[in-house]
Steps between C-alpha positions, in 0.01 A plus 500: 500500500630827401515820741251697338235245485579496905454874508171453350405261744580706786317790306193273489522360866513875544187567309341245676534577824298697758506843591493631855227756508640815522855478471704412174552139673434210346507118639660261299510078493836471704520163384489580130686838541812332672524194264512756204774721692690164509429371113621903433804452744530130291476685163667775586837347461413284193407843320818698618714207402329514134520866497871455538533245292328696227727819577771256463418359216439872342881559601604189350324592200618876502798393535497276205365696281749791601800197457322458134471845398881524612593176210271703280676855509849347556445206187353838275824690618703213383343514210518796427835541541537195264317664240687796569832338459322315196441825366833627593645216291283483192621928503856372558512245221318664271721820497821234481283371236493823290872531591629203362280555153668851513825340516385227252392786250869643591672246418324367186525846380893510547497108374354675178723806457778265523386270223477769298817636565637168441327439200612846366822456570501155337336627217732802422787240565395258199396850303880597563582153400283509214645820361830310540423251334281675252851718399703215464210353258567822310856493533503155364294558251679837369843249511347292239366736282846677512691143449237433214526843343873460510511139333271606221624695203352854449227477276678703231784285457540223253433152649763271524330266254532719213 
């Protein structure tokens, strides 16, 4: 039986007594009245004990939910300082990223200067050697004519033959 349900016993012993003519007095079933004082001194107790129990239980719980609210900001601190760092990174790499195809550029562009320069140079080598070449074809070419002209007879004179 529950406290209140005691109160409202008492309340209705209460109701159900007599009153003393005129005073504010009334007379009540001892009996009755004393063995509900003792069920209330009985319940009493019981109802402190689950009082307590229930504020304890609200602690425990306050306390749990403050120990899980704790996990929950520090794990979304982590978190975020993960995705920070993540961030941090992805920034990091991508600007080594632009770096190294700046570089890349760099160097392809200097790889390409210098096989042009090479190519130039050996181009105007074999044109040097080609000139060379190309006089000695003419030089060669004027000795014969010379060595022909000179082992023909002019075209005036009489032919050996005749």
């Amino acid at each position: 039986m529950d406290i209140l349900e005691l109160v409202d016993r008492l309340e209705e012993l209460f109701n159900e007594s007599r009153a003393v003519p005129f005073t504010h007095n009334v007379i009540v079933d001892e009996d009755r009245m004393l063995d509900i004082i003792d069920q209330m001194r009985i319940t009493i107790p019981d109802e402190v004990r689950k009082a307590r129990q229930l504020l304890n239980q609200k602690e425990r719980v306050l306390a749990q939910a403050k120990e899980e609210a704790q996990r929950t900001i520090q794990l979304a601190q982590e978190r975020r300082e993960q995705m920070i760092q993540r961030d941090a990174i992805v920034q990091e790499a991508e600007a080594r990223a632009k770096e190294i195809l700046a570089q890349a550029r760099e160097d392809a562009e200097a790889i390409r200067r210098e096989a042009d320069d090479y190519a130039l140079q050996k181009l105007q080598e074999l044109e040097l050697a080609l000139a060379r070449m190309t006089a000695e074809v003419q030089n060669g070419i004027q000795a014969l004519q010379q060595t022909q002209a000179a082992a023909e007879p002019p075209p005036d004179a009489p032919s050996p033959d005749a």
